[in-house]
N, C-alpha and C positions, 0 to 999 in steps of 0.2 A: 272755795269748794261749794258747789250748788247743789250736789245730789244728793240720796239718802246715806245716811249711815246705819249700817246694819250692825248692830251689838252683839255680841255671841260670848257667853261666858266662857266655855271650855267645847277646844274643835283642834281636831290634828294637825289643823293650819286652816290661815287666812286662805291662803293661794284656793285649796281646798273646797272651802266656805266659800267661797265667792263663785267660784266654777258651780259650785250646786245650786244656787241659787240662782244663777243666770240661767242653767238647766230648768228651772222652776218655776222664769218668769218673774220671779221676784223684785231681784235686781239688775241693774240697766248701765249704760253708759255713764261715767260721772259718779255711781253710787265707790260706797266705801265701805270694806268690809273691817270691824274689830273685833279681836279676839283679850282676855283677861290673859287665858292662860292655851300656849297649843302644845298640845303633847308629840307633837311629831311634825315640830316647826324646821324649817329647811333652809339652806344658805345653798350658795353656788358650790358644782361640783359634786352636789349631793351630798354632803357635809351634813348635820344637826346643828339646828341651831336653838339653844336651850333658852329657852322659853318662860321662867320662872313669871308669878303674880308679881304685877308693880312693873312690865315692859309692855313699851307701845308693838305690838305685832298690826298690821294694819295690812290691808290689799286693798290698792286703788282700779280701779277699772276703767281703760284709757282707750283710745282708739291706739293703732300701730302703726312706730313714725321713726323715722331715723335717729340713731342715737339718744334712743328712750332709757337704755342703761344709764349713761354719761350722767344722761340731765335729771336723773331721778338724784343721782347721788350729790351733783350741784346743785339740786333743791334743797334737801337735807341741810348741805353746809350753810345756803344763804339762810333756813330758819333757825337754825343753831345758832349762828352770828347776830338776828336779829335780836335772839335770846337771852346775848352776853356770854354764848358759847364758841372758843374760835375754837373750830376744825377745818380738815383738810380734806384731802382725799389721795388715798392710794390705787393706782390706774388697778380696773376701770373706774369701781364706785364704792371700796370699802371707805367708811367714810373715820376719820381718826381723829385723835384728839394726842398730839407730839406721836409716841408710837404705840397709843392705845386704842383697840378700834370701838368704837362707841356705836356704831350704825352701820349695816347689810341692807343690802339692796337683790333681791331676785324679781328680772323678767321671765313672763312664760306666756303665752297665747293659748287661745280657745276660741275656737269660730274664727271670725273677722275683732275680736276683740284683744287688748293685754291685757295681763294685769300685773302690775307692779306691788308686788309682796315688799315691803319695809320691815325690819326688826330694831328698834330704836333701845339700849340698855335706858333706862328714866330713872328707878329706883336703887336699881343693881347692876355690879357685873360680874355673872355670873364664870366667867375665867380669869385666870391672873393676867392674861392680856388682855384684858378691858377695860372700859371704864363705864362709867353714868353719867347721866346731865343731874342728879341731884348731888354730886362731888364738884359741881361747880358751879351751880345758879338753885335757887329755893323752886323755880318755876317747873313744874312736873303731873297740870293736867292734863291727861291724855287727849281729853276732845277736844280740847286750845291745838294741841300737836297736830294731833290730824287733821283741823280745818287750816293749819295755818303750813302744813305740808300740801296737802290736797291744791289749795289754792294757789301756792306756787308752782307747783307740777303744772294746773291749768294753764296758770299763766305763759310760764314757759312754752307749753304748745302753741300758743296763742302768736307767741312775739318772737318764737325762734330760739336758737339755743346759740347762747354769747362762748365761742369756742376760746376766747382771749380771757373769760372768767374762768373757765375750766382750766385751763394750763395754768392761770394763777393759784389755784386753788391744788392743783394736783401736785402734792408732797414726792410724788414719784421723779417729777423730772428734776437732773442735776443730781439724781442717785446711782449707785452701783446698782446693779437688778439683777434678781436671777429668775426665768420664769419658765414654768415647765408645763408640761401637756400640750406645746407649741409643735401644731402639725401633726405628725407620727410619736408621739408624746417625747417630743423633742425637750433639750433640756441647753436654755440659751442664757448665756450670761453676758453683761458688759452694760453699758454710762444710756440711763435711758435719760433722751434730749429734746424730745417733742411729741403732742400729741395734731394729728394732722386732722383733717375735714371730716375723712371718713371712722373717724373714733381707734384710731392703731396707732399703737405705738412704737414711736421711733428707737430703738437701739444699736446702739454703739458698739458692736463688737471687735474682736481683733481681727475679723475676714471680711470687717465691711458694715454696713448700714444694714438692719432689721427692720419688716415693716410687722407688727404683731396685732392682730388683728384679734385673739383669744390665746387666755392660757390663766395660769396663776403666776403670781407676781410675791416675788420676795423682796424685801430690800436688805440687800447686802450692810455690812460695817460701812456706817457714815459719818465723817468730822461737820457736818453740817451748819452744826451750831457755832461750830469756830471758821467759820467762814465771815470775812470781817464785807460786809454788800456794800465796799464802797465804786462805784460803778462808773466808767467811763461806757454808757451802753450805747453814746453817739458812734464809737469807732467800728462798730459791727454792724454787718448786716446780713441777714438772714435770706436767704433763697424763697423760702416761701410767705414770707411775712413784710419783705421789705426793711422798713429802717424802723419802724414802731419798737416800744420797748415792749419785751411781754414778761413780765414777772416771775423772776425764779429761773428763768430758762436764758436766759441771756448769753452767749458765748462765753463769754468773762468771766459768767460763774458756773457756767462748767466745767473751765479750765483751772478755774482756784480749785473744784472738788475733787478733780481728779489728783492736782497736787496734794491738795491735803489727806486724801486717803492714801496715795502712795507714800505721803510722808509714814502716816502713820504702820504702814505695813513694815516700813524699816524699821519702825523704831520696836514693835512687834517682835521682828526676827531678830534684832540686836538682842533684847532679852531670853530667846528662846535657844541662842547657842552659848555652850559654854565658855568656847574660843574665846580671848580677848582681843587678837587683833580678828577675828571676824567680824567681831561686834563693833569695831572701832570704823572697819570699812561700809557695813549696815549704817553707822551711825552717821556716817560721812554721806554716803546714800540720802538718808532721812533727810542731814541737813543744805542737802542739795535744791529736795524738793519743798522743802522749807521758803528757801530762797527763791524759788519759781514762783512760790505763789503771791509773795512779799511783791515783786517785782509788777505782777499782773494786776496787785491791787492797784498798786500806785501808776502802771506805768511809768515808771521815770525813765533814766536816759541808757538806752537800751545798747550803745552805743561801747558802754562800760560793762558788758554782760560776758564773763570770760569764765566760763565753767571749769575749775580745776581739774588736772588729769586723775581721774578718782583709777582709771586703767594701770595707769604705770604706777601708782601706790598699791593698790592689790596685787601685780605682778609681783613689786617688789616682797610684798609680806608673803606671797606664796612660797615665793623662793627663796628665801630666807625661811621658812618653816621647814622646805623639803629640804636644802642645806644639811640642817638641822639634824636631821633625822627622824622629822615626824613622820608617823606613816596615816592612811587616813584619816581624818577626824570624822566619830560618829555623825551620821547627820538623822534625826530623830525625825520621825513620821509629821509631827508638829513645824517644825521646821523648814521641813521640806515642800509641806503644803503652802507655808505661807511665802518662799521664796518664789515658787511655780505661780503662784498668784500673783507677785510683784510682776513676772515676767507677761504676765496677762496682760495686767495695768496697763505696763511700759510700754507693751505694743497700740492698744488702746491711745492710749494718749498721745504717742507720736502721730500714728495717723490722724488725729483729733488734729493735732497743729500743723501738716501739710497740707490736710482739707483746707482749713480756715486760712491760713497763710495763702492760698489761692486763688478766696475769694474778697478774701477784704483789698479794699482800693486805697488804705494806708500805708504809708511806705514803712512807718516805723513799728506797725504791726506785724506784717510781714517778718520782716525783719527778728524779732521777738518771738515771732513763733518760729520760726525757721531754726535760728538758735536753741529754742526749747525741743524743737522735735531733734535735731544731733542730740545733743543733751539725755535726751530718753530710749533713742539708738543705742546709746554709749550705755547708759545703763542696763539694759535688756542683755547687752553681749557680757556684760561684768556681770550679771547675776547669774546667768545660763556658766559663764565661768568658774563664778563660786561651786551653783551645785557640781560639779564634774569635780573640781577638787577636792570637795568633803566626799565625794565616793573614791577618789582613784586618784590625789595628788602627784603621787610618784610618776605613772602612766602620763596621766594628762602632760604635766609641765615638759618630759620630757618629748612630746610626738606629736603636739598642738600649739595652734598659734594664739596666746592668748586674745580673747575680744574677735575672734572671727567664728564665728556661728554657721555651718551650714543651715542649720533648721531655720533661721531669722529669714 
């Protein structure tokens, strides 16, 4: 950083500060505005962002350039890192520390100029989802911070913005997402898998490819951590990237995430009905995709991959209940939600593996996904099956064909 820094003990915000005194002549391209404390400090979406004594609040003053979000929030991470802090970043630029956010980032313009408002927790975090850089390194002067933020921001201008460090760095891809104010404050969920040239992110829904260009971003329940990266990332190749490996986003593992979280969602539902052979077929579920992902780490011999009929064992347990003389089994709000969300998944992730089964030029990949997306078919129509019997067993068994889905 070469410019001035302007000090400001107590100011409604940086963003603010800095607009006034460019109004003023004061300050210029390059300067840097800091605040101690702002009383009506701001995040994206118009949010508050709380501000307490002992936070770096800072406004850099930049010229206006493409994907000035993105690489504000990729500066952050590289000075964090420099610091003995690893963080991430949640698309576009919240910046995180596992799933605490430690760092904001707001762009806004004036004149022909931007300025990049930062809110850095140092001392505190002022919510229970955050955190501090003094909960994890002693290091916490603020104008070390901002000359060695400032400077990498420059830098960055200077030498381009590394889009292959940003996809490493963004915790979003290989997650469940759900992001809304998309469009007509649209509300879009599904496997977000890439971020491309123009700063948008890719997601994965059940109707197809998203390209998301703004919105807020959730991330969904993630098994993440139990994702074992052991990686065959030669046998993939990517449309827009070629053969290169790019970290975290790999095919591979975002097919292990997808299993793992559908495992997970069974194992979920199996606890959340009271049935025991429901739970037994959930469980059977679970341990199906359990095996999917066993399978994908290792690749082995794919040759031997024979899905048991989880269909004709739930047929059998239905009808044998209805037999019985069961008549509905309550299906609880809880339940329900998380069985409709399986079916989300399943559709997800089959198209997931006819896409890729398309374009990889491996025979035994192919092959592997082809078998996993029947696989995921098979399940979608069993779980669309269950919910209809916990509403109306008696009806359904006797006037439907089990496993055949108009909706699908």
């Amino acid at each position: 950083m070469n410019g001035i820094l302007h000090h400001i003990q107590n100011t409604t915000s940086t963003q603010n500060e800095a607009r006034r005194l460019l109004e003023k002549g004061v300050a210029k391209l390059g300067d840097a505005v800091i605040a101690d404390v702002q009383t009506r400090g701001r995040g994206r979406f118009g949010r508050t962002w709380i501000s307490p004594n002992g936070g770096l609040y800072a406004t850099f003053i930049m010229r206006p350039e493409s994907l000035l979000s993105l690489k504000a929030g990729l500066a952050l991470v590289r000075v964090l890192g420099r610091a003995g802090v690893s963080a991430c970043l949640k698309w576009p630029n919240d910046v995180m520390i596992g799933d605490r956010k430690i760092a904001g980032v707001l762009i806004e313009t004036t004149g022909t100029l931007s300025l990049v408002g930062i809110g850095l927790n140092l001392m505190s975090a002022p919510l229970d989802a955050a955190t501090c850089v003094s909960a994890h390194i002693q290091r916490v002067d603020r104008y070390e911070w901002v000359h060695e933020i400032g400077s990498e921001l420059m830098a960055m201008s200077e030498e381009g913005f590394d889009l292959d460090a940003y996809r490493a760095a963004c915790l979003t891809l290989g997650h469940l997402v759900r992001l809304e104010g998309v469009g007509d404050n649209a509300v879009i969920e599904g496997m977000a898998t890439d971020v491309d040239n123009l700063g948008r992110l890719s997601v994965m829904t059940a109707d197809g490819t998203r390209m998301i260009s703004s919105g807020e971003c959730f991330h969904l329940r993630t098994n993440k951590s139990a994702v074992d990266l052991q990686t065959k990332k030669d046998y993939f190749q990517t449309r827009d990237h070629g053969t290169r490996e790019i970290a975290m986003t790999s095919i591979l593992e975002q097919a292990i995430h997808l299993e793992t979280s559908a495992e997970k969602t069974y194992r979920d539902a199996a606890q959340a009905t009271s049935d025991s052979g429901a739970a037994k077929i959930l469980g059977l579920l679970a341990d199906e995709e359990s095996d999917h992902a066993k399978r994908l780490r290792g690749m082995g011999d794919v040759s031997r991959f024979q899905a048991p009929d989880l269909i004709q064992s739930a047929k059998m347990w239905i009808r044998g209940a209805v037999e019985g003389g069961a008549s509905a089994i309550s299906l609880d709000a809880n339940l329900l939600d998380v069985l409709q969300r399986a079916m989300t998944v399943e559709q997800m992730t089959e198209s997931f593996y006819r896409e890729h089964a398309q374009s990889t030029k491996d025979d035994a990949v192919r092959d592997l996904f082809l078998r996993l997306a029947d696989a995921e078919r098979n399940h979608f129509l069993l779980v669309g099956s269950l919910i209809e019997h916990f509403n109306r067993p008696n009806e359904w068994v006797e006037s439907a064909e089990f496993g055949h889905r108009d909706e699908y």
